[in-house]
N, CA and C atoms of all chains as a GROMACS GRO file, in nm:
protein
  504
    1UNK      N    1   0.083  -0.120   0.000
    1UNK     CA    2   0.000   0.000   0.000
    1UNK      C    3   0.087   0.125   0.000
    2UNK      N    4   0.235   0.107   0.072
    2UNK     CA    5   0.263   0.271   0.083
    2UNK      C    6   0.382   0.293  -0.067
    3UNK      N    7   0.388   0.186  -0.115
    3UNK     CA    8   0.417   0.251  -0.272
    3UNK      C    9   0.314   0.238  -0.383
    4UNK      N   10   0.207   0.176  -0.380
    4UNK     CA   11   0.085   0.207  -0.414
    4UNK      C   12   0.059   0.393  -0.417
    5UNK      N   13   0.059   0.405  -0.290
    5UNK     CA   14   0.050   0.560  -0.232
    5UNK      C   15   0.108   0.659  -0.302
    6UNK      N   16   0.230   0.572  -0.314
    6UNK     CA   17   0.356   0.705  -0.324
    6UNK      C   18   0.346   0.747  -0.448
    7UNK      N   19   0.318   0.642  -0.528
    7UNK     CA   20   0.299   0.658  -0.665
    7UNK      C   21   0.180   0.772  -0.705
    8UNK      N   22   0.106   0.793  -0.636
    8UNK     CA   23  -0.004   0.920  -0.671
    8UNK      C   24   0.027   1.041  -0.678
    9UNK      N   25  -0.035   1.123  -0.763
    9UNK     CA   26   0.049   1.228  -0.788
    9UNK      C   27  -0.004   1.332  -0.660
   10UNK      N   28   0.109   1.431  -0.668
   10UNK     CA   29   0.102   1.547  -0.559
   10UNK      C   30   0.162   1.466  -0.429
   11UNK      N   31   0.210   1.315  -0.414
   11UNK     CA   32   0.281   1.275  -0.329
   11UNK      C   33   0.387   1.269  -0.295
   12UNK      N   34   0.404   1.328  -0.185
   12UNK     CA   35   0.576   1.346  -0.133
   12UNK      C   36   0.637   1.202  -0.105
   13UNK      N   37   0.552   1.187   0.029
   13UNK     CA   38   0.579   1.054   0.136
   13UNK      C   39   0.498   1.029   0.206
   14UNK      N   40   0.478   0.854   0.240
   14UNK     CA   41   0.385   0.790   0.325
   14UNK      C   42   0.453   0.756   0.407
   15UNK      N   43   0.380   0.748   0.526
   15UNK     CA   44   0.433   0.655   0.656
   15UNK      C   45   0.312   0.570   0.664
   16UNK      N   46   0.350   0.426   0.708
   16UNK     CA   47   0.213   0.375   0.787
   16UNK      C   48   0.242   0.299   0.898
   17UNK      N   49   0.177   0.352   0.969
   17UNK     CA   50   0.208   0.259   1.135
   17UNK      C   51   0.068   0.131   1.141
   18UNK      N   52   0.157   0.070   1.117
   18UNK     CA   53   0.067  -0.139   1.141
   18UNK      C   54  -0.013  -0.124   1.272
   19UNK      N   55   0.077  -0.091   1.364
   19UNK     CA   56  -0.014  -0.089   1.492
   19UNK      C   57  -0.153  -0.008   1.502
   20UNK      N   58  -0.107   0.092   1.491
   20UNK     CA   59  -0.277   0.172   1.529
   20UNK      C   60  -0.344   0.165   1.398
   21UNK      N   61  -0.322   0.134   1.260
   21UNK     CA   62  -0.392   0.139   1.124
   21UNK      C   63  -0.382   0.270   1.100
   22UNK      N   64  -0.241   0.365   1.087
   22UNK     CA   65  -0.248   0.504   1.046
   22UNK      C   66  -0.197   0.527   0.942
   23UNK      N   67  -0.223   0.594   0.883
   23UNK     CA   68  -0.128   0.627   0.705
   23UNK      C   69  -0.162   0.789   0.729
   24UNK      N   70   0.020   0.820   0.732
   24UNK     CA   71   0.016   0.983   0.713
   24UNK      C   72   0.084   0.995   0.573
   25UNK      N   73   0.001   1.075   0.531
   25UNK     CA   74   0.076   1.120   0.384
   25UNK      C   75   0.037   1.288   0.379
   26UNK      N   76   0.239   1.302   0.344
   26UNK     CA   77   0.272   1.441   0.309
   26UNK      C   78   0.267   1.445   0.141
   27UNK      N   79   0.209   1.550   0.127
   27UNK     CA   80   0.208   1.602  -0.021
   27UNK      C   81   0.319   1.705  -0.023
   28UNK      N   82   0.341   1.676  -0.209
   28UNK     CA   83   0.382   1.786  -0.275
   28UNK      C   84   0.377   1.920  -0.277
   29UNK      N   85   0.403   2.065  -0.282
   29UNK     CA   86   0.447   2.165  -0.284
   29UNK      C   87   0.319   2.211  -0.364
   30UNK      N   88   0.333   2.109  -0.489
   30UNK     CA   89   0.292   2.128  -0.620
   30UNK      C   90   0.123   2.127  -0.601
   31UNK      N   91   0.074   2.104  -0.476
   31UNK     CA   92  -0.101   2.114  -0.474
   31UNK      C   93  -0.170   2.019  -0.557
   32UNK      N   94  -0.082   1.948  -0.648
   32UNK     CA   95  -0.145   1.865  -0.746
   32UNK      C   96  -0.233   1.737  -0.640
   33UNK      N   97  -0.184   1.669  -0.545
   33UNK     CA   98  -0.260   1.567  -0.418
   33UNK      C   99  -0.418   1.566  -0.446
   34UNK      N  100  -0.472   1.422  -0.495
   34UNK     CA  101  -0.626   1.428  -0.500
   34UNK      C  102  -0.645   1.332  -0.388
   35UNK      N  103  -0.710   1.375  -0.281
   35UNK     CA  104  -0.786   1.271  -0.166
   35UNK      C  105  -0.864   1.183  -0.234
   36UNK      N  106  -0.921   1.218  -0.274
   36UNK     CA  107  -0.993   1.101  -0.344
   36UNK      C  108  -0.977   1.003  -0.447
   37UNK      N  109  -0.810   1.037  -0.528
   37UNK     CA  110  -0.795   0.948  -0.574
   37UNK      C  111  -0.712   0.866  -0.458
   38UNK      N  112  -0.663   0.943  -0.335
   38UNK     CA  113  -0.560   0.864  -0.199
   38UNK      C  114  -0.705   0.708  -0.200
   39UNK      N  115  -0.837   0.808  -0.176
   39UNK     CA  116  -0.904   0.674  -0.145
   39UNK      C  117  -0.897   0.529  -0.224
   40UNK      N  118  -0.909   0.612  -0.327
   40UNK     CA  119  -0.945   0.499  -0.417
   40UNK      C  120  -0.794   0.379  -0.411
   41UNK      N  121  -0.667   0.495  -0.439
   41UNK     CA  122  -0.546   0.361  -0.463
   41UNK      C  123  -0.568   0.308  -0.315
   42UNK      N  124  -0.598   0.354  -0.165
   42UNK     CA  125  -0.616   0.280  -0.042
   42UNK      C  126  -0.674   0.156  -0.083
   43UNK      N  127  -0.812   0.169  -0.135
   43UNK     CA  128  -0.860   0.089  -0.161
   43UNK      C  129  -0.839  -0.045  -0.281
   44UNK      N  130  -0.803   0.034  -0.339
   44UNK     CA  131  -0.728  -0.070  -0.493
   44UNK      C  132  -0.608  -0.126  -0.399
   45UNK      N  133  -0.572  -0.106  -0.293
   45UNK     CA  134  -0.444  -0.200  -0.252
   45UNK      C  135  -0.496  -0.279  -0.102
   46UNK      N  136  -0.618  -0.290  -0.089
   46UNK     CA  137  -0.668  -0.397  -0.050
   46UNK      C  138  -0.696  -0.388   0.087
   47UNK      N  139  -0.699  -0.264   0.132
   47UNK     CA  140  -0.736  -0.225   0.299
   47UNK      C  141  -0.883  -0.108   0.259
   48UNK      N  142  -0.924  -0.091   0.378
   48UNK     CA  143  -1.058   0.015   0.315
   48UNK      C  144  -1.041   0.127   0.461
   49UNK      N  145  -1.018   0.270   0.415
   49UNK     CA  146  -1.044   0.340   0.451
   49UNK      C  147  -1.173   0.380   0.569
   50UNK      N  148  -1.093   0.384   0.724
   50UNK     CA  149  -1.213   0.443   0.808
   50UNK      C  150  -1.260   0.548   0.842
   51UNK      N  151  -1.143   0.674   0.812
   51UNK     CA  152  -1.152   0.796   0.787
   51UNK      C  153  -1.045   0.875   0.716
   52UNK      N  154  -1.055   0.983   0.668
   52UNK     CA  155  -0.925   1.057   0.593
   52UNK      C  156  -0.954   1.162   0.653
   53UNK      N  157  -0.885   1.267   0.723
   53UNK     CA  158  -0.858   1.375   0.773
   53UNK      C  159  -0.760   1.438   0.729
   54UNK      N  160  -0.752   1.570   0.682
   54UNK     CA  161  -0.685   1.672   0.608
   54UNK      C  162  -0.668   1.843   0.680
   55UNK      N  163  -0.488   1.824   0.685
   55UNK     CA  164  -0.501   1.998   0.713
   55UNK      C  165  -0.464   2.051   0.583
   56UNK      N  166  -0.535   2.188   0.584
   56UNK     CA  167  -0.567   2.254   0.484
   56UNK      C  168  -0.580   2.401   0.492
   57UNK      N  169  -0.510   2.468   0.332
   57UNK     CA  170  -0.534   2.612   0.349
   57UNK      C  171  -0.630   2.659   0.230
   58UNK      N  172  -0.733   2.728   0.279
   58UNK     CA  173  -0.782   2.784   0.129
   58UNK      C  174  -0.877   2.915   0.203
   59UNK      N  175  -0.932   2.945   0.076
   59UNK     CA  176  -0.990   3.059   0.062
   59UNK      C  177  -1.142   3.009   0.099
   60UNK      N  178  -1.258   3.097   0.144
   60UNK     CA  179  -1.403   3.041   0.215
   60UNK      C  180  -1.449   3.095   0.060
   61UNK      N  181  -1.545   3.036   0.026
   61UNK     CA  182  -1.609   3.072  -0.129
   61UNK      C  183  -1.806   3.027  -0.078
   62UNK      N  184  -1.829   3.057  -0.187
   62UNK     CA  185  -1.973   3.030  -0.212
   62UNK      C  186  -1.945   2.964  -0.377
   63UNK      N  187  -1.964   2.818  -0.371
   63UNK     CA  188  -1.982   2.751  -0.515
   63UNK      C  189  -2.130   2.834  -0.590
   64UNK      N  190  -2.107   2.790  -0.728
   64UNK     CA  191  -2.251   2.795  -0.791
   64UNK      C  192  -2.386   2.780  -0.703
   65UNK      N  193  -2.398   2.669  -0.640
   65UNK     CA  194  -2.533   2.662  -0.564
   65UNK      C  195  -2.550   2.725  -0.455
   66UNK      N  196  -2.416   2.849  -0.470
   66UNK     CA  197  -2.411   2.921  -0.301
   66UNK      C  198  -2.406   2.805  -0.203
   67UNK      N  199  -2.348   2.727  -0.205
   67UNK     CA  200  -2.281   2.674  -0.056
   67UNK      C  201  -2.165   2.677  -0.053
   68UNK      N  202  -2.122   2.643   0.069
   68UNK     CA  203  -2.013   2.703   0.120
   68UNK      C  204  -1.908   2.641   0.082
   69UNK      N  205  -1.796   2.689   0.057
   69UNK     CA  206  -1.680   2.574  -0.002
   69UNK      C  207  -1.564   2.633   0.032
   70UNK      N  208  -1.423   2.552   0.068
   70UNK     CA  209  -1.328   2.572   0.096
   70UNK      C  210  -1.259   2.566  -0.016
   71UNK      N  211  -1.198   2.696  -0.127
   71UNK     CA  212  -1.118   2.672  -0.218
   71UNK      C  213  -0.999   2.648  -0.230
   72UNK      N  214  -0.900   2.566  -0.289
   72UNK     CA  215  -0.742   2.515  -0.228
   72UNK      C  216  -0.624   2.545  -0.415
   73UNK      N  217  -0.787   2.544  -0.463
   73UNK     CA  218  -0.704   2.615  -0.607
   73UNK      C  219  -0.792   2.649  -0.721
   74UNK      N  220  -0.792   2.719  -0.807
   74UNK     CA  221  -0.847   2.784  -0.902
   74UNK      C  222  -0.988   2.675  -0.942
   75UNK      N  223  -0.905   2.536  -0.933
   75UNK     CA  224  -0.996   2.454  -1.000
   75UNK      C  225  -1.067   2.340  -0.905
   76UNK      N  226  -1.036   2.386  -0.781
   76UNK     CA  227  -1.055   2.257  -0.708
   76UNK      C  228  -1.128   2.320  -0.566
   77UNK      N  229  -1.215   2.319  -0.505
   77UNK     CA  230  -1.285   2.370  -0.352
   77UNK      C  231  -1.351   2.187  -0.302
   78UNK      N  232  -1.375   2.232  -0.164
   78UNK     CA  233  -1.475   2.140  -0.110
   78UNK      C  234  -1.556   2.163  -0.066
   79UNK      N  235  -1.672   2.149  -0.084
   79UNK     CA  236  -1.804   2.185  -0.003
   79UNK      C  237  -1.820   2.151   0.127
   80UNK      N  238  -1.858   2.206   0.212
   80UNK     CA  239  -1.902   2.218   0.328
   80UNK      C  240  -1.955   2.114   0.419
   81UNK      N  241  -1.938   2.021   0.470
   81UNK     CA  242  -2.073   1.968   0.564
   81UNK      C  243  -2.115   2.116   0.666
   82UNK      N  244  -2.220   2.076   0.689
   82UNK     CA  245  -2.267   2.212   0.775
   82UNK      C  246  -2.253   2.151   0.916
   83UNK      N  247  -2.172   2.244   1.011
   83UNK     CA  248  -2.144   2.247   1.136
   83UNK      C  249  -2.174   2.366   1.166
   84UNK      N  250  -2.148   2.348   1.337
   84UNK     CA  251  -2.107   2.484   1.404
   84UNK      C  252  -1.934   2.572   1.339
   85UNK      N  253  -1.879   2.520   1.339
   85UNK     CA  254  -1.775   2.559   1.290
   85UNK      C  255  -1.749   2.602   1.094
   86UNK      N  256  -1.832   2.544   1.078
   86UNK     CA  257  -1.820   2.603   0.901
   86UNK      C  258  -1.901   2.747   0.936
   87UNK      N  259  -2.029   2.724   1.008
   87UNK     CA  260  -2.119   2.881   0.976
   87UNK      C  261  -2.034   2.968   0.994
   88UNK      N  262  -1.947   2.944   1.140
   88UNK     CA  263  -1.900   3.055   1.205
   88UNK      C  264  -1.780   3.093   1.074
   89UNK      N  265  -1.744   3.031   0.987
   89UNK     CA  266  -1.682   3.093   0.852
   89UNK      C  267  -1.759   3.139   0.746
   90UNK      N  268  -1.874   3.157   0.745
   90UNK     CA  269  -1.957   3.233   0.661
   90UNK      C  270  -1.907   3.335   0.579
   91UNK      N  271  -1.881   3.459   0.715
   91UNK     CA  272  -1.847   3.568   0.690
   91UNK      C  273  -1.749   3.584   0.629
   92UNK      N  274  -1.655   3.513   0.609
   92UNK     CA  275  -1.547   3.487   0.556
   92UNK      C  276  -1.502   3.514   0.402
   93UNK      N  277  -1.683   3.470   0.344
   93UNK     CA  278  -1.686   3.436   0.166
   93UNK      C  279  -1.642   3.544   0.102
   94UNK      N  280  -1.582   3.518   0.024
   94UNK     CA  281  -1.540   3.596  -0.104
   94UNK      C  282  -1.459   3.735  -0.044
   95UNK      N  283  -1.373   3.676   0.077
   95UNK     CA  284  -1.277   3.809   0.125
   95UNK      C  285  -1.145   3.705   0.102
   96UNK      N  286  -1.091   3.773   0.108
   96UNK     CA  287  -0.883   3.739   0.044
   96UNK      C  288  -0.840   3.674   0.144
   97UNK      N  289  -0.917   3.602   0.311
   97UNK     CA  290  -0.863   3.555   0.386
   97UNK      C  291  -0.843   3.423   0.327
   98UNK      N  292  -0.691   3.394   0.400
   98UNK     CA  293  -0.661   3.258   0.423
   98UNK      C  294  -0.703   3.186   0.526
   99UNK      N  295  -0.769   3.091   0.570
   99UNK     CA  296  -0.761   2.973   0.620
   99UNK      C  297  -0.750   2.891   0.642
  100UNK      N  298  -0.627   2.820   0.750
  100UNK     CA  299  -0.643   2.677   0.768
  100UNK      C  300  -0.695   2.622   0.910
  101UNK      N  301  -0.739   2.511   0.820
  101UNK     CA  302  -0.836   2.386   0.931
  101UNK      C  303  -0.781   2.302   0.880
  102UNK      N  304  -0.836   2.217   1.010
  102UNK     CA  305  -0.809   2.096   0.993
  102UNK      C  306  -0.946   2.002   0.986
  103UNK      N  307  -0.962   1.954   0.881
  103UNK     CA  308  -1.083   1.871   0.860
  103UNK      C  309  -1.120   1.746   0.811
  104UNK      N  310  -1.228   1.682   0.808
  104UNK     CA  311  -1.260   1.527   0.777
  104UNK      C  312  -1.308   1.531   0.638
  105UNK      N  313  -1.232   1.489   0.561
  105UNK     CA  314  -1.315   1.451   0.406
  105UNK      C  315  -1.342   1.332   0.348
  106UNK      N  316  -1.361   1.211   0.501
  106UNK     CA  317  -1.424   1.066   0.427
  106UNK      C  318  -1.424   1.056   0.570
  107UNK      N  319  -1.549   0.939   0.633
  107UNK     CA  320  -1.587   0.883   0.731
  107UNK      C  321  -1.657   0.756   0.640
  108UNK      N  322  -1.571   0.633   0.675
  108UNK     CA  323  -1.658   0.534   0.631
  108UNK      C  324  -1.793   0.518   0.657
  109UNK      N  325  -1.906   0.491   0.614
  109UNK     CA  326  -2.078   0.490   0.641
  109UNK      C  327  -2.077   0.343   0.701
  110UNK      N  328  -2.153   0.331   0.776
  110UNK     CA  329  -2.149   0.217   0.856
  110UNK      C  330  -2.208   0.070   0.769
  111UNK      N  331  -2.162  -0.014   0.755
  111UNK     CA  332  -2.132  -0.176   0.637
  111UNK      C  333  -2.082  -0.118   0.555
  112UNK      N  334  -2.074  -0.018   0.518
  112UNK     CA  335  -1.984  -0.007   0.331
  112UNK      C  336  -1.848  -0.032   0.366
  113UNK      N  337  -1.832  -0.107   0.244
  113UNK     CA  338  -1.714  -0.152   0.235
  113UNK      C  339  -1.629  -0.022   0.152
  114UNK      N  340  -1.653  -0.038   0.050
  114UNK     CA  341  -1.591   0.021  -0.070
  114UNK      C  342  -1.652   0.228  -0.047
  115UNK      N  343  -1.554   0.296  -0.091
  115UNK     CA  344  -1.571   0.400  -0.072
  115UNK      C  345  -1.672   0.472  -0.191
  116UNK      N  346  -1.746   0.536  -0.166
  116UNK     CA  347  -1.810   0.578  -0.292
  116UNK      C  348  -1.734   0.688  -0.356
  117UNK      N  349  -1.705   0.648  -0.455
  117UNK     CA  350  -1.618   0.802  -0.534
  117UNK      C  351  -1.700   0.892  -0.598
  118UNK      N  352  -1.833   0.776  -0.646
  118UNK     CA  353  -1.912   0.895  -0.757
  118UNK      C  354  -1.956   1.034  -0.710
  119UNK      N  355  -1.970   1.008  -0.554
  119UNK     CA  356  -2.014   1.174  -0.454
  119UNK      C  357  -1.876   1.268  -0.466
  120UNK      N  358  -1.857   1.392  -0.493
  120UNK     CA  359  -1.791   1.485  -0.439
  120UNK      C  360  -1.775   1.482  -0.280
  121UNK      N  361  -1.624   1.434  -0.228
  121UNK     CA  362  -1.594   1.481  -0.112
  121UNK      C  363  -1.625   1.582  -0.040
  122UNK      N  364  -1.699   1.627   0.091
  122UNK     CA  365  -1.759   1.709   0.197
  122UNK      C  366  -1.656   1.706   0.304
  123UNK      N  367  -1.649   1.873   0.354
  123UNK     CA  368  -1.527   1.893   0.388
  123UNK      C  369  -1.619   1.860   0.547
  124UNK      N  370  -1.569   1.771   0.644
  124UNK     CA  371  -1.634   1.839   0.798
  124UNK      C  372  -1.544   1.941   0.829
  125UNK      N  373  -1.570   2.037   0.898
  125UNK     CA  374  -1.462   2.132   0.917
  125UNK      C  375  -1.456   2.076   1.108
  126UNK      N  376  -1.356   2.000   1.126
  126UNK     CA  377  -1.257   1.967   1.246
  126UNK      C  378  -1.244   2.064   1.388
  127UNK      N  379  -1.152   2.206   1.296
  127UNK     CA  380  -1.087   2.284   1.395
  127UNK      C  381  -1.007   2.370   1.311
  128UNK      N  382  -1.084   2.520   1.355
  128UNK     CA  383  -0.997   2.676   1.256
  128UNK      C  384  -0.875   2.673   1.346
  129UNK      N  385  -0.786   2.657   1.259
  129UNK     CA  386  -0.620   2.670   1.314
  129UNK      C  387  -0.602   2.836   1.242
  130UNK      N  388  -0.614   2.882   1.191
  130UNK     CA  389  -0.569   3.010   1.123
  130UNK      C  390  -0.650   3.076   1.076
  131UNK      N  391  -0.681   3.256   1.061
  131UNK     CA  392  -0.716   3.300   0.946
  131UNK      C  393  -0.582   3.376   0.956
  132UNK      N  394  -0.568   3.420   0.802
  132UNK     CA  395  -0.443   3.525   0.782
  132UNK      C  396  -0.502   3.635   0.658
  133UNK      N  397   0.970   5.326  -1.952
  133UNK     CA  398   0.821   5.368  -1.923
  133UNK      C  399   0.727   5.190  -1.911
  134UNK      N  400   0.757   5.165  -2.055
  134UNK     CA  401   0.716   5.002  -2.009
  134UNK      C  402   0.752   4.950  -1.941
  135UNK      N  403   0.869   4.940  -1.898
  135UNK     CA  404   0.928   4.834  -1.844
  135UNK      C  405   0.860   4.827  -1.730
  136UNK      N  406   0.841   5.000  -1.657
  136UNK     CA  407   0.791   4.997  -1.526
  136UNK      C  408   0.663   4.998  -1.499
  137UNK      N  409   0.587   5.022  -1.604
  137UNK     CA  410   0.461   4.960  -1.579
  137UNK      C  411   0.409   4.825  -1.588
  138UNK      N  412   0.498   4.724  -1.675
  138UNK     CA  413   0.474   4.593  -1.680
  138UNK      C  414   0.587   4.592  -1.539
  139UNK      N  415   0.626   4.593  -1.470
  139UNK     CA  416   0.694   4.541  -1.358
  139UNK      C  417   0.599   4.597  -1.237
  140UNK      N  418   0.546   4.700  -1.283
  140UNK     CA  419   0.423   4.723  -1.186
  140UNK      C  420   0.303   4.606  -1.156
  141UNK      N  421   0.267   4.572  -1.292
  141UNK     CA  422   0.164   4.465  -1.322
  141UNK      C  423   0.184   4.357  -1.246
  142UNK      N  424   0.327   4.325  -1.239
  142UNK     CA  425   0.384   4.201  -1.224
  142UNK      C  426   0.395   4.212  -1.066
  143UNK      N  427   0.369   4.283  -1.001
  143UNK     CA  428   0.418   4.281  -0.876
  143UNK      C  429   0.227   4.288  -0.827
  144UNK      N  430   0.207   4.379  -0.900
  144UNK     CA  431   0.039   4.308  -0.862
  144UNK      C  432  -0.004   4.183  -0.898
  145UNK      N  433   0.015   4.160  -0.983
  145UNK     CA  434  -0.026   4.033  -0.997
  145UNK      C  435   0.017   3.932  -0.910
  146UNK      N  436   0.112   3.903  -0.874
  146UNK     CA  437   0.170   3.834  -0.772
  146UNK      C  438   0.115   3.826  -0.588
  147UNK      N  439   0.074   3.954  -0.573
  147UNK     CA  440   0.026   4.007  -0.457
  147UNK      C  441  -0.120   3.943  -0.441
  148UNK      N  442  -0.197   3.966  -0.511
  148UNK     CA  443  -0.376   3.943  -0.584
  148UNK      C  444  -0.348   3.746  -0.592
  149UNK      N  445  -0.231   3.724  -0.634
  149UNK     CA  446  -0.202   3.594  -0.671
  149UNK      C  447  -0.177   3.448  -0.535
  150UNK      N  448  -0.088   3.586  -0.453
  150UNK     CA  449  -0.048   3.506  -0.330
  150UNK      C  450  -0.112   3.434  -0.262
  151UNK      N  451  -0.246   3.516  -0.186
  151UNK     CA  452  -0.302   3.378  -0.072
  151UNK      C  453  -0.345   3.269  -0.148
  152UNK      N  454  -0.363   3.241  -0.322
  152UNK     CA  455  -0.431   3.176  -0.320
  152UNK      C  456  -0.351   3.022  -0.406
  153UNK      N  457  -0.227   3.082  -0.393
  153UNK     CA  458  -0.113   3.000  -0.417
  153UNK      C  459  -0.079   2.934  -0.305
  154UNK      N  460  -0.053   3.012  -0.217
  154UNK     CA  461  -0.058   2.909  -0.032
  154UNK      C  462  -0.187   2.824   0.029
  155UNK      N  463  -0.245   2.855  -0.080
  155UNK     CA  464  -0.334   2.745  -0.033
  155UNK      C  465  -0.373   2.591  -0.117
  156UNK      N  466  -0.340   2.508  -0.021
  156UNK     CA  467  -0.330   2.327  -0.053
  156UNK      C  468  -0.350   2.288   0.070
  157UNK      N  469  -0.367   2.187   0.020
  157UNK     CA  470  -0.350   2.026   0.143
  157UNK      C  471  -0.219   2.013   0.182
  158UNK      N  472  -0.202   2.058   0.310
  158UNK     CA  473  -0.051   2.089   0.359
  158UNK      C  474  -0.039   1.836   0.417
  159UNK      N  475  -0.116   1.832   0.491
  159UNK     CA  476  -0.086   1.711   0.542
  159UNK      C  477  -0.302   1.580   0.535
  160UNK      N  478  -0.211   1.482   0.516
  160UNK     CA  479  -0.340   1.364   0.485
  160UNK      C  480  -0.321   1.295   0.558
  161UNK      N  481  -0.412   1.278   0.695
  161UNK     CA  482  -0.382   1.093   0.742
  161UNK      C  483  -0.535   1.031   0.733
  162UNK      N  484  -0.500   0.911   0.716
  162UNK     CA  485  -0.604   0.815   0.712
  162UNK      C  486  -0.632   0.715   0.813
  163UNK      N  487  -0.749   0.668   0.849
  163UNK     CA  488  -0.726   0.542   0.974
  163UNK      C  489  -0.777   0.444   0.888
  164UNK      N  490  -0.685   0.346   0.854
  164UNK     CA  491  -0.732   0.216   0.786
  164UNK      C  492  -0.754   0.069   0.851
  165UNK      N  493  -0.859   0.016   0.732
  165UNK     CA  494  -0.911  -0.117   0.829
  165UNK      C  495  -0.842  -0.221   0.765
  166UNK      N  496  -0.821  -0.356   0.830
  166UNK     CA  497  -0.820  -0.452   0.727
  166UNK      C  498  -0.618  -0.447   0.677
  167UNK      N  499  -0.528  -0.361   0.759
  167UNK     CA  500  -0.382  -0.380   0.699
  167UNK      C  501  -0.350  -0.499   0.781
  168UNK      N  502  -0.286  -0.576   0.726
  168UNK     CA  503  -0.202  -0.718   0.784
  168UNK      C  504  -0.040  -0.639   0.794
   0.00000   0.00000   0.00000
């Protein structure tokens, strides 16, 4: 699995600790890193994902359908699960702040095995570490 | 005269450009099931 991993693009380096079932992976510089394709090779190498948690910097946006989204590059945001902690970034939209959190963008659903890819990843928002 | 107005541009642009270049997926962990 962790050259499975490594092989994805926007990947720096994996670690995985056997004991507790952890896989930390540092990305690239380059922003190129898709979580969701992390899920999928997790999964194509024969273990299944119980959660993926991500720190992260982006900009607070309003997508097309006006919800809330965390943007990380021109072409790429995550939408929102709605918490206490996303509203309180509301105010945030469409101003030049940076933010990072730290947040959940996969929680296995309880019997699924296999991760669903066809959904767009939902950011939970964790914990505001920064605005700048 | 150009020079310093395209070096003007360029320094705005860069500025307007910045936060949104610092922003990525700095770190990923996962809790997995099922590793032998």
């Amino acid at each position: 699995m962790k050259q499975h991993l490594g092989r994805q693009s926007g990947v720096q380096k994996v670690e995985v600790s056997l004991i507790d079932g952890k896989v930390d992976v540092t990305p690239k510089e380059d922003g190129q890193i898709d979580p969701a394709q992390l899920l999928k090779a997790t999964y194509d190498s024969g273990v299944s994902v119980a959660e993926m948690d991500v720190n992260v910097r982006g900009k607070i946006v309003k997508d097309p359908s006006g919800n809330l989204a965390l943007q990380i590059s021109p072409s790429r945001s995550y939408q929102f699960a709605q918490n206490e902690l996303s509203q309180g970034l509301e105010s945030l939209s469409g101003s030049p702040t940076v933010v990072t959190l730290r947040g959940q963008l996969y929680k296995k659903p309880a019997g699924k095995k296999k991760p669903d890819t066809s959904q767009p990843l939902k950011l939970t928002v964790l914990q505001v570490q920064k605005k700048e | 005269m150009n020079i310093r107005k395209l070096s003007m541009l360029m320094l705005l642009g860069s500025m307007l450009a910045a936060p949104l270049a610092m922003a990525q997926i700095t770190h990923v962990d996962m809790r997995v099931e099922g590793m032998t």
